[in-house]
VEXZAZA-567444 format. One record per residue: residue number from 1; y, x, z of N, C-alpha, C in turn. Coordinates in nm, 3 decimals, padded with zeros to 5 digits, m for minus. Layout:
BEGIN
REC num     n.v     n.u     n.w    ca.v    ca.u    ca.w     c.v     c.u     c.w
REC NUM       Y       X       Z       Y       X       Z       Y       X       Z
...
! end
This chain:
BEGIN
REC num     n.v     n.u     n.w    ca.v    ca.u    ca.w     c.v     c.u     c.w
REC   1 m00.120  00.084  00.000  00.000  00.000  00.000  00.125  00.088  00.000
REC   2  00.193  00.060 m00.088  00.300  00.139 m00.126  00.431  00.128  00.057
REC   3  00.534  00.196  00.087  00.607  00.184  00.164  00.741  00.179  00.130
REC   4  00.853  00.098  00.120  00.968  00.095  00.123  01.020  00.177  00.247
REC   5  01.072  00.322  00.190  01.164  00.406  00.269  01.267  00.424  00.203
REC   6  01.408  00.484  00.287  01.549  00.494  00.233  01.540  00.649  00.319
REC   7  01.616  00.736  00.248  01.676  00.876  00.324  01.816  00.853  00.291
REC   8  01.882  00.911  00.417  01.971  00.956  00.443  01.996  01.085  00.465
REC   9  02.076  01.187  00.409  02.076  01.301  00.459  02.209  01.351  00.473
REC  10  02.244  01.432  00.609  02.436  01.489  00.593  02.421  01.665  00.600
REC  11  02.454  01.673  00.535  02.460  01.842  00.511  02.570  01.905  00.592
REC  12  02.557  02.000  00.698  02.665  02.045  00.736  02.583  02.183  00.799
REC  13  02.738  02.262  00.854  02.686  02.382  00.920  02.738  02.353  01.071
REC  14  02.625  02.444  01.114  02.714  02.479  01.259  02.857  02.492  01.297
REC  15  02.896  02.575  01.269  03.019  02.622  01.301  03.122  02.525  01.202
REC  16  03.112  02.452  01.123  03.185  02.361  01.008  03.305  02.289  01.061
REC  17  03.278  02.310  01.186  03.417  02.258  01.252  03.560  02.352  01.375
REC  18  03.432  02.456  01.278  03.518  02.578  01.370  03.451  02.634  01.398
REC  19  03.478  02.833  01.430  03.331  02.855  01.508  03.366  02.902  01.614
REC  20  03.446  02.820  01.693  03.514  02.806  01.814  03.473  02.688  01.962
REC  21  03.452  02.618  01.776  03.420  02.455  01.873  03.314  02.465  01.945
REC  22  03.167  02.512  01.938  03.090  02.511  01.984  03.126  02.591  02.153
REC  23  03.201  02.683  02.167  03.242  02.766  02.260  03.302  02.657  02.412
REC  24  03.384  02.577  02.348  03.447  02.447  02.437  03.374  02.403  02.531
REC  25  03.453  02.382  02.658  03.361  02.338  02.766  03.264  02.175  02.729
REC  26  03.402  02.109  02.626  03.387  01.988  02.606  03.256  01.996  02.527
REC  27  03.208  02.086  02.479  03.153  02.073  02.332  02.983  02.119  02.445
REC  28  02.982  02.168  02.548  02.837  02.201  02.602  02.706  02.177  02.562
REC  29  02.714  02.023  02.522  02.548  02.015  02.485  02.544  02.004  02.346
REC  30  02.632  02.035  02.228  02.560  02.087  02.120  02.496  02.227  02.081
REC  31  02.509  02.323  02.171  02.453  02.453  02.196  02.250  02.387  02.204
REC  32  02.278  02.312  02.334  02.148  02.261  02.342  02.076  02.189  02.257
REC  33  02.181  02.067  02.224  02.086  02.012  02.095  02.056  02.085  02.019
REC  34  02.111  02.160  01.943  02.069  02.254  01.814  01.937  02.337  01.845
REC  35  01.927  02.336  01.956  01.818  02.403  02.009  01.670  02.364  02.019
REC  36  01.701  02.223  02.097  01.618  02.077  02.063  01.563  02.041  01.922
REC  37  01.666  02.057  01.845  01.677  02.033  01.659  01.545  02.116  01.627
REC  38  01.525  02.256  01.692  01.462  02.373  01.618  01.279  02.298  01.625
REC  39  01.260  02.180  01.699  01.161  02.167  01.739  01.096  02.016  01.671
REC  40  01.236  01.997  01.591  01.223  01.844  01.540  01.255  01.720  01.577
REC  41  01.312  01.625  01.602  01.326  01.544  01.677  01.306  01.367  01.618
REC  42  01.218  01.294  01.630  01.231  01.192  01.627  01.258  01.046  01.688
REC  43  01.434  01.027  01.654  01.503  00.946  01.759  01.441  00.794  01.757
REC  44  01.440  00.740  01.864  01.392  00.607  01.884  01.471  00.480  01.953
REC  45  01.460  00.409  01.975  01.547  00.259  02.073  01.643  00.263  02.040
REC  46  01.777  00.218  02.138  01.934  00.184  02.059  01.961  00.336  02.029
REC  47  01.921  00.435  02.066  01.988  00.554  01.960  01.944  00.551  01.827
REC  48  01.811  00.511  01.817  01.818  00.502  01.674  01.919  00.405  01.573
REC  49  01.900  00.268  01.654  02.016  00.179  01.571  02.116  00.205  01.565
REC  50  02.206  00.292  01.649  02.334  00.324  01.688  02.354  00.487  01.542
REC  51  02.238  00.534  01.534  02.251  00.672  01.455  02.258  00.578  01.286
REC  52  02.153  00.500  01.295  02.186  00.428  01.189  02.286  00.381  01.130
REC  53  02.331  00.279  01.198  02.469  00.239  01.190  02.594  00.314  01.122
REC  54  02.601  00.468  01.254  02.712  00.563  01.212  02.685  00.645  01.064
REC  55  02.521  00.671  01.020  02.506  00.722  00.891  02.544  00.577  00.771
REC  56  02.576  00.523  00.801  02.552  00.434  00.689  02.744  00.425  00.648
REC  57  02.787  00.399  00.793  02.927  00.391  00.755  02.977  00.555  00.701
REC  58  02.891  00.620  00.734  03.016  00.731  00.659  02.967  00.733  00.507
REC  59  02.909  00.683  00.471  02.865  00.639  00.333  03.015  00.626  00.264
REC  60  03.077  00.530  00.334  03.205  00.433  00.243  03.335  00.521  00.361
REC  61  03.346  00.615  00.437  03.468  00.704  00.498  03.476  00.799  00.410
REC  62  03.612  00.842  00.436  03.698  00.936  00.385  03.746  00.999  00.491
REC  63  03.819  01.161  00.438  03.896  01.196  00.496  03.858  01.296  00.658
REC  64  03.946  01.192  00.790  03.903  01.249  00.892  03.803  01.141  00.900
REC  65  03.795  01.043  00.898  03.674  00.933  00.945  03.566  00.988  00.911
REC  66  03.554  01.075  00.828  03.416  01.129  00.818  03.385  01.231  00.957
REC  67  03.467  01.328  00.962  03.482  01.378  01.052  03.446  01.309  01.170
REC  68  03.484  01.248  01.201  03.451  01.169  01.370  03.325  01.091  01.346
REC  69  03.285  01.032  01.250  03.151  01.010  01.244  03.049  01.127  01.246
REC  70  03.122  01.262  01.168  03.014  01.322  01.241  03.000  01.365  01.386
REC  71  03.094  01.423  01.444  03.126  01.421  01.566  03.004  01.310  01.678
REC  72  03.088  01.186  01.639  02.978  01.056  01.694  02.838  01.119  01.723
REC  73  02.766  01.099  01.547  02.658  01.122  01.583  02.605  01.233  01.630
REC  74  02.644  01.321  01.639  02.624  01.491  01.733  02.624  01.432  01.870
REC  75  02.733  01.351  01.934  02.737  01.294  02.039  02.635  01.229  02.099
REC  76  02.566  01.135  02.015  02.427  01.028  01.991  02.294  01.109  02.042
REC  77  02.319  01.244  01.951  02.216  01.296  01.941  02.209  01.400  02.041
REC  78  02.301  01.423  02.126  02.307  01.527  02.248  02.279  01.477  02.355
REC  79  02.295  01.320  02.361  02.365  01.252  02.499  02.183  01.164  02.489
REC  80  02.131  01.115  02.394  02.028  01.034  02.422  01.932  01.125  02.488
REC  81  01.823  01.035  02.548  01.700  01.098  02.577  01.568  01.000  02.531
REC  82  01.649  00.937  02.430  01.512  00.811  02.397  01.514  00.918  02.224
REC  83  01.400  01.019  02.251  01.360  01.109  02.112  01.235  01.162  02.160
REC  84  01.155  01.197  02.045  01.050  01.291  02.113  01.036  01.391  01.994
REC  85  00.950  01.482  02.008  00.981  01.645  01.939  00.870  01.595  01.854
REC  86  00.882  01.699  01.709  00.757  01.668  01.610  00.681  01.767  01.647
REC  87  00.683  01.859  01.678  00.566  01.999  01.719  00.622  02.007  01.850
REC  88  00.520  02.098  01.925  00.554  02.176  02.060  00.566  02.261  02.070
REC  89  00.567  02.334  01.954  00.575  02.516  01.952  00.702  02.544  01.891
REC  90  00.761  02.564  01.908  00.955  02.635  01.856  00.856  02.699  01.725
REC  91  00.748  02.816  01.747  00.761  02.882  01.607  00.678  02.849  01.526
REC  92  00.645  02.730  01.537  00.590  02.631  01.387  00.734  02.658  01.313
REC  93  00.880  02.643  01.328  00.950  02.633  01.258  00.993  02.790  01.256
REC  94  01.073  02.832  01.136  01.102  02.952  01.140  01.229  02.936  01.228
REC  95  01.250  03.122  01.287  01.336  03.139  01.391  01.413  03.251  01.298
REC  96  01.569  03.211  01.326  01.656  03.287  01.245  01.732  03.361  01.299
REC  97  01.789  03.524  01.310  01.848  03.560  01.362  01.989  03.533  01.335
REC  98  02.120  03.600  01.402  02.199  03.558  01.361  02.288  03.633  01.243
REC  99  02.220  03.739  01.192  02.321  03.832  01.079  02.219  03.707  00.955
REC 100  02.103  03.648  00.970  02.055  03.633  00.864  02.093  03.433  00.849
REC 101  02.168  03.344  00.956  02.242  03.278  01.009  02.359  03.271  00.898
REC 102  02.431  03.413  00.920  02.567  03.404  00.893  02.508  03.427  00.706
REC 103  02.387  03.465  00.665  02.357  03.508  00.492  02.336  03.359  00.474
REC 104  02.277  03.272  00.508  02.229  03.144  00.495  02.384  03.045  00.448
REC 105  02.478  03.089  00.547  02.596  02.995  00.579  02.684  03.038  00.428
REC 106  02.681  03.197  00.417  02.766  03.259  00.306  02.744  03.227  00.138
REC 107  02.560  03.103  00.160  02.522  03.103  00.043  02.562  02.955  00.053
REC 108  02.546  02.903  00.104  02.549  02.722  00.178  02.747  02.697  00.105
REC 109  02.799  02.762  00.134  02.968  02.731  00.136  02.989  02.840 m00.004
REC 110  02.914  02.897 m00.039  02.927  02.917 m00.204  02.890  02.815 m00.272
REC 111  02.838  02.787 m00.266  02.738  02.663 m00.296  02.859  02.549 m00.332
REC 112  02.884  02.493 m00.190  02.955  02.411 m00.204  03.073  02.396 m00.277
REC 113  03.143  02.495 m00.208  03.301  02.553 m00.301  03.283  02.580 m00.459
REC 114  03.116  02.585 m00.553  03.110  02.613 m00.657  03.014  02.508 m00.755
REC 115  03.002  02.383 m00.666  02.906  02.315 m00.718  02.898  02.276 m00.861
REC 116  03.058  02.281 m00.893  03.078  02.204 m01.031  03.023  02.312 m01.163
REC 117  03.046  02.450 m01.132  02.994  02.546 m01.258  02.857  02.562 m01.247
REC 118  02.818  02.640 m01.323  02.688  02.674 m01.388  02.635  02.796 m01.285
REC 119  02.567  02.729 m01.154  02.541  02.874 m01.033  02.424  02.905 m01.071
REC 120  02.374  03.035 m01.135  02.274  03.097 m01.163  02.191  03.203 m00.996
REC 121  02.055  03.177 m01.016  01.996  03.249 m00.916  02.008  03.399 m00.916
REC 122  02.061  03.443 m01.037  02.115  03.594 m01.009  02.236  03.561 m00.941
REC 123  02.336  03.508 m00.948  02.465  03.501 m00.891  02.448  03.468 m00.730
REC 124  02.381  03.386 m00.707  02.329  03.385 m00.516  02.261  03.516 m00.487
REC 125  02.171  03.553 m00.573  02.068  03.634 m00.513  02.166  03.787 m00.475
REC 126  02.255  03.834 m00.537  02.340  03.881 m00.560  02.465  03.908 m00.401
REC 127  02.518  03.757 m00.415  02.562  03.739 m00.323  02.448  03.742 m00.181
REC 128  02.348  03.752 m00.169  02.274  03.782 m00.057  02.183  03.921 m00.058
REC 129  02.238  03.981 m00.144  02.181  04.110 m00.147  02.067  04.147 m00.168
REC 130  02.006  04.016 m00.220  01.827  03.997 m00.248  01.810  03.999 m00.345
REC 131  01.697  04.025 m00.438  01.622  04.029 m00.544  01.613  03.900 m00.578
REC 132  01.608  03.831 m00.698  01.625  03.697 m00.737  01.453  03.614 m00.671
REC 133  01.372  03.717 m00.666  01.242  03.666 m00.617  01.267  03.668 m00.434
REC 134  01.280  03.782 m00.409  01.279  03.775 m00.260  01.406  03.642 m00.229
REC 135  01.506  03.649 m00.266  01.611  03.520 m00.266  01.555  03.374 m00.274
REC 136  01.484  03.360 m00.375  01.359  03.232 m00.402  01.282  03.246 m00.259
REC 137  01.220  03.305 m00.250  01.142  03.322 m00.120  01.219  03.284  00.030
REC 138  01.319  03.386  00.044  01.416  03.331  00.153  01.492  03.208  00.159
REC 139  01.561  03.194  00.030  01.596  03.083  00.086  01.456  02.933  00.091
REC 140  01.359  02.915  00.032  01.277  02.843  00.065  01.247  02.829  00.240
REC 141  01.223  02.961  00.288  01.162  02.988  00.396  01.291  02.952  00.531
REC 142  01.409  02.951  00.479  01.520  02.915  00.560  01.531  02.717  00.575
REC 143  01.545  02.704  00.401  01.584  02.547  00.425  01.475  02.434  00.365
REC 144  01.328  02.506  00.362  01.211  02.425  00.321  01.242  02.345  00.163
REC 145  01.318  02.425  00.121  01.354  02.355 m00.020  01.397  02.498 m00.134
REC 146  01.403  02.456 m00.259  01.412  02.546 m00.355  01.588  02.542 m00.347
REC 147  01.641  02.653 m00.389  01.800  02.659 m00.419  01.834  02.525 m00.516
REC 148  01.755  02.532 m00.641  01.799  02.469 m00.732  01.801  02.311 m00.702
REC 149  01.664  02.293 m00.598  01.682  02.125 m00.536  01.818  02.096 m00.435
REC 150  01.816  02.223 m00.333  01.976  02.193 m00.328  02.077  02.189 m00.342
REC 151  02.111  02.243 m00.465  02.261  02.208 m00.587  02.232  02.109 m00.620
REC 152  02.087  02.042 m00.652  02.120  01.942 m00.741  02.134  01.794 m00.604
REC 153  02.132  01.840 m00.483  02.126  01.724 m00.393  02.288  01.759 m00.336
REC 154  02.334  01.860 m00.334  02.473  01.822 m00.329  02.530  01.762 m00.461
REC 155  02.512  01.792 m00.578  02.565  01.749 m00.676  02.565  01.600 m00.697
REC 156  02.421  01.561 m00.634  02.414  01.413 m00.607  02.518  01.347 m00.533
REC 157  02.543  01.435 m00.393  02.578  01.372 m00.294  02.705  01.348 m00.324
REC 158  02.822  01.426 m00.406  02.939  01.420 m00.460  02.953  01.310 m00.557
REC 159  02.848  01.282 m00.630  02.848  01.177 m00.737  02.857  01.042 m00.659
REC 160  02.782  01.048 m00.569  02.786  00.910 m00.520  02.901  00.859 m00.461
REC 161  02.971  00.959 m00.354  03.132  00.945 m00.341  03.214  00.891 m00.458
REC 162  03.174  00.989 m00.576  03.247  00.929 m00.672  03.235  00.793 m00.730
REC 163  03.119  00.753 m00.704  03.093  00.598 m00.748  03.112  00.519 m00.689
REC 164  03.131  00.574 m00.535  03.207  00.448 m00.442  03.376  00.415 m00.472
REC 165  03.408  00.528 m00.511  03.576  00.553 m00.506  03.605  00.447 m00.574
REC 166  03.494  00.465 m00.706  03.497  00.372 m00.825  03.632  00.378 m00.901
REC 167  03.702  00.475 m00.927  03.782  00.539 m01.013  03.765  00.595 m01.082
REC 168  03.675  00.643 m01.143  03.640  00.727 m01.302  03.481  00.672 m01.310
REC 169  03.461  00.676 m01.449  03.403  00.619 m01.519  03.236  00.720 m01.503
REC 170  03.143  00.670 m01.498  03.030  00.704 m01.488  02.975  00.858 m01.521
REC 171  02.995  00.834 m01.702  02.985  01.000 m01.742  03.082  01.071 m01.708
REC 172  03.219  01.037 m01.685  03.299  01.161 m01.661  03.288  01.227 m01.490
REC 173  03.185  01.120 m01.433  03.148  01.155 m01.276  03.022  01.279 m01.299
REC 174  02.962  01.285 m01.411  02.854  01.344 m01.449  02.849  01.456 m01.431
REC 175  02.961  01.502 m01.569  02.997  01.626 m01.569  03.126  01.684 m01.478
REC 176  03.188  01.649 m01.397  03.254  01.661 m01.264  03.186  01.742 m01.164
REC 177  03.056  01.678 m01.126  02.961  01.742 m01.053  02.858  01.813 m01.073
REC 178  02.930  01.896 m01.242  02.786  01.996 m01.294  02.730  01.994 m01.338
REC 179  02.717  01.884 m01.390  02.572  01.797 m01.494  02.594  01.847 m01.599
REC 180  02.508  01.890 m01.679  02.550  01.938 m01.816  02.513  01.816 m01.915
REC 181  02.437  01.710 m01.893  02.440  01.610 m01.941  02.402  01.466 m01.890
REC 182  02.447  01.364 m01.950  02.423  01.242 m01.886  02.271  01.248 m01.863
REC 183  02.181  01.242 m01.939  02.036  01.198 m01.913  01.988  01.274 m01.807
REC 184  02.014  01.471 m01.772  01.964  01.452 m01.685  02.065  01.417 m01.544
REC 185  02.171  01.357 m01.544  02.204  01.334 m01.422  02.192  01.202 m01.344
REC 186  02.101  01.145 m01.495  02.022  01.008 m01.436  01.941  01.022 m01.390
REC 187  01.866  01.105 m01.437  01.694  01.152 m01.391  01.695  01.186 m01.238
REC 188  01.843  01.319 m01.229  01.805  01.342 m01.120  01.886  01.253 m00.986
REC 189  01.984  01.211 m01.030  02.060  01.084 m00.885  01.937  00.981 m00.853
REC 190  01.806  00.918 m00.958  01.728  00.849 m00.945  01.647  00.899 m00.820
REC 191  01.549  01.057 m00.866  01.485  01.071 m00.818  01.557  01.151 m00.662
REC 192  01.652  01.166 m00.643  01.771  01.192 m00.502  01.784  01.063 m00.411
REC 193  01.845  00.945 m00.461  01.858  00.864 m00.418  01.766  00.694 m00.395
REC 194  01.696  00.713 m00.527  01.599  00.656 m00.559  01.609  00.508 m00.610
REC 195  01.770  00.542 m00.656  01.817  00.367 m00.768  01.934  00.498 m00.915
REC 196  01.954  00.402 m00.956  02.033  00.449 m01.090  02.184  00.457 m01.037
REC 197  02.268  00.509 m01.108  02.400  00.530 m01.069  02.489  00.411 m01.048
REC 198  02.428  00.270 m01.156  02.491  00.208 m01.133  02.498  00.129 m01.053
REC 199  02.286  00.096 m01.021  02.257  00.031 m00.923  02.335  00.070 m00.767
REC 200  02.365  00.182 m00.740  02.398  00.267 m00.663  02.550  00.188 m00.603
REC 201  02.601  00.203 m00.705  02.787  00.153 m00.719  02.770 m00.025 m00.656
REC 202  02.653 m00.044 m00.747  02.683 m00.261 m00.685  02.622 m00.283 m00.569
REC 203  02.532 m00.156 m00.517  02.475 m00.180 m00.374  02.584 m00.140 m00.238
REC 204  02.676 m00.062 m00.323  02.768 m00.034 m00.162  02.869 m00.080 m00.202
REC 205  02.930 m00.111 m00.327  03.081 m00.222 m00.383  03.087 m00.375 m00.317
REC 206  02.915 m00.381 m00.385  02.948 m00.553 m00.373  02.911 m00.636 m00.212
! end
């Protein structure tokens, strides 16, 4: 029997709000959560509805409102205790130091700041001082995904903003976010999000 699931996913870094903030007395238990994070966490009862909720609205925020939604849910996710861990061993997951932390972050915010051109795996690998194979390798082993799946899931994630804005026109959202052509930036927002671009636009418009 087949299952109706939806993902949500928010991409951010640690330090993305400073790398100060974490230092704040105010800020104490995201040191810990992140720590918690390393082990997996699957949230349950009103934190889950409440995490829900706040991912869905920053769907349709801008601006700072995004901001404080993320904030929120960092809050949600520090302050509950209705979660339980997916493993019990910290090094089921890989453990990262922090010079190789700060290589991860330097490729993550290239990334971002360059989504719209043509980023070749010599040009990261490069920028991380790795061999285009050992680079393939690391970054897999850092974010359980290939480089190229995550350009093309930020590239998604920008498109869809753009289709909420609903100010420019479909293909010119295409190639905006890198696409070198319409067909595949159907193929791939489908298999990212798992409806069509347009379906996409009348499910959070209308």
């Amino acid at each position: 029997r087949e299952l109706n699931t939806e993902a949500m996913v928010i991409h951010f870094l640690p330090d993305c709000l400073g790398k100060y903030m974490l230092n704040l007395p105010e800020a104490y238990l995201l040191p810990k959560l992140f720590e918690k994070a390393k082990s997996g966490m699957v949230i349950n009862g009103t934190a889950k509805e409440k995490l829900v909720k706040l991912m869905r609205s920053a769907i349709d925020a801008t601006n700072l409102d995004r901001i404080i939604i993320l904030l929120s849910i960092l809050k949600t996710l520090a302050e509950t205790d209705e979660y339980s861990t997916i493993v019990t061993s910290k090094n089921t997951f890989y453990q990262s130091n922090e010079s190789e932390t700060l290589r991860i972050n330097k490729i993550c915010n290239y990334t971002l700041s360059n989504y719209k051109k043509d980023i070749t795996l010599e040009e990261v690998a490069n920028l991380s001082n790795l061999s285009v194979t050992s680079f393939c390798r690391y970054f897999k082993l850092m974010t359980k995904k290939t480089f190229y799946d995550f350009l093309i899931e930020i590239r998604v994630s920008h498109a869809c903003r753009f289709l909420i804005e609903n100010k420019l026109p479909t293909e010119m959202i295409c190639f905006d976010c890198g696409f070198n052509n319409v067909s595949n930036f159907y193929r791939h927002f489908k298999k990212v999000t798992g409806m069509t671009p347009l379906d996409y636009k009348r499910k959070y418009l209308n």
